[in-house]
C-alpha angles and dihedrals in degrees: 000000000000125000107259108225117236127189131182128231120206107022101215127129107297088040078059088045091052099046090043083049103042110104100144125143091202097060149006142226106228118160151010148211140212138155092253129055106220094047092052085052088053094060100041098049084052101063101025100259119167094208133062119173120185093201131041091231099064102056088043085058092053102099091205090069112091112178135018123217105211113218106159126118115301098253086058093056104102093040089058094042100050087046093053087044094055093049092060089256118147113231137243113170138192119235131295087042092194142013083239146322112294097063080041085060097038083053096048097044085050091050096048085049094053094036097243146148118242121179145170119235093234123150101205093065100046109042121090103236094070088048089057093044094050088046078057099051093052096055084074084239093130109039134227118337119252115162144011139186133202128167133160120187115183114174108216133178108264092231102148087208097057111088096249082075109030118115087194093056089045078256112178131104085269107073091035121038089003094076094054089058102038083048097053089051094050097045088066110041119085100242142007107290128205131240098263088176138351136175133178144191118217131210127229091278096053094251115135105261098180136356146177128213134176117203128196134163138181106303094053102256116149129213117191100192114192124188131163128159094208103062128045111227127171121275087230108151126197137201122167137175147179100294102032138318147254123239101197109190121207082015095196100053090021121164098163136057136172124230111207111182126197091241093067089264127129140191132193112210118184124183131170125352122284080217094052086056103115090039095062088054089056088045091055094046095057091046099059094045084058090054087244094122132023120240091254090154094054087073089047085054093050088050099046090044080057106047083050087060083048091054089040100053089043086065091047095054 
């Protein structure tokens, strides 16, 4: 089976991350694009690309190139996305993947026209472990859900220039570590919840600073999410239920988790490598562009991109 072709839009620090990252046999990375030429030829000179394009339209007009990895500012996103689509590109996207859900659902109608794959970069979704917990979970083992927390506290330099917040770049906890934690909590309830309450405290700029949200949906089961970008806190995620309760460390790249059950027992599952994150995002992607998985974790995009309208209207009220 032939190599699929990927190249990269926008070449900041998580695009790096993910060259220095890419091993893959199925695919390669190929090329990147920037708005200016030289800076495109730096980085692919760094990390031994054959490919440098100084504008975005030209690799999206090289018909070897078969999927673009979408690594601009949060706020390009969609642009970026639609213009990839049209070119016949398959789609990887950093998260969030949208500002909401209108332009989400404006991406995924344009990608089921052309017949084409479109994806977040979002860990949760890709790494084995969740896969394995969520394989728990559905032995009954552990009982009805009850209760999940996920907080995510990053301490970042209030500089109202820098993008974290920017109002200009979607800066704000929420489009940046808040997806992680709205998405740890989705990945394990049953079914989509809605926002019951939410509050948040804005910086000087009017970005959202630190928040917290409670979830519930229909079966009763209840998600506190906690974010701030002025105080670390542990990314500790919880999720417990009727007969005992899971501690997952360094929630968004986890390979560990811990199983306490009510009776005093205990059980370690490990699944994946933190460091091979980014990679089993890339292996998902070209499956499912082989037809040899579904695009499951698209739906749980669509409801995650939701609940974080939800979030957002509660504060503009």
């Amino acid at each position: 089976m032939e190599q699929l072709e990927w190249g990269i839009v926008g070449l900041g620090h998580i695009a790096h991350e993910f060259a220095k990252c890419f091993n893959q046999t199925s695919s390669k990375l190929t090329a990147c694009a920037s708005r200016s030429q030289e800076k495109a030829e730096q980085f692919a000179q760094t990390y031994n690309l054959p490919k440098a394009f100084g504008s975005y339209e030209e690799m999206l007009a090289d018909p070897a190139i078969s999927i673009i990895y979408v690594a601009v500012p949060n706020r390009q996103h969609i642009q970026h996305i639609l213009q990839a689509l049209n070119a016949g590109k398959h789609v990887l996207c950093e998260k969030a993947i949208t500002m909401n859900r209108q332009e989400l659902e404006e991406a995924t109608k344009l990608a089921e026209q052309k017949g084409l794959i479109l994806a977040e970069a979002m860990t949760i979704f890709n790494m084995p472990l969740y896969h394995e917990l969520h394989a728990l979970m559905d032995t009954g083992k552990l009982g009805s859900l009850k209760m999940i927390q996920a907080p995510f506290g990053s301490y970042k330099e209030p500089d109202p220039k820098n993008r974290f917040f920017n109002p200009e770049l979607a800066g704000g906890a929420l489009l940046d570590i808040g997806t992680y934690a709205v998405s740890f909590a989705r990945w394990f309830m049953s079914q989509q919840p809605k926002v019951i309450a939410s509050t948040m405290i804005p910086f000087s700029t009017g970005v959202d600073e630190q928040s917290i949200t409670i979830l519930k949906n229909d079966k009763n089961e209840l998600a506190s999410v906690s974010l701030t970008f002025q105080a670390k806190m542990p990314k500790k995620g919880i999720v417990a239920f009727e007969n005992g309760y899971i501690t997952v460390d360094d929630y968004p790249r986890a390979d560990k988790a811990e199983v306490f059950f009510n009776d005093g027992t205990k059980e370690f599952i490990e699944a994946g490598a933190s460091t091979k994150a980014m990679n089993y995002e890339i292996e998902t992607m070209v499956k499912m562009i082989h037809n040899e998985l579904s695009n499951q974790s698209l739906s749980f995009t669509k409801d995650v991109i939701d609940l974080l309208d939800q979030m957002t209207q509660a504060w503009n009220q």
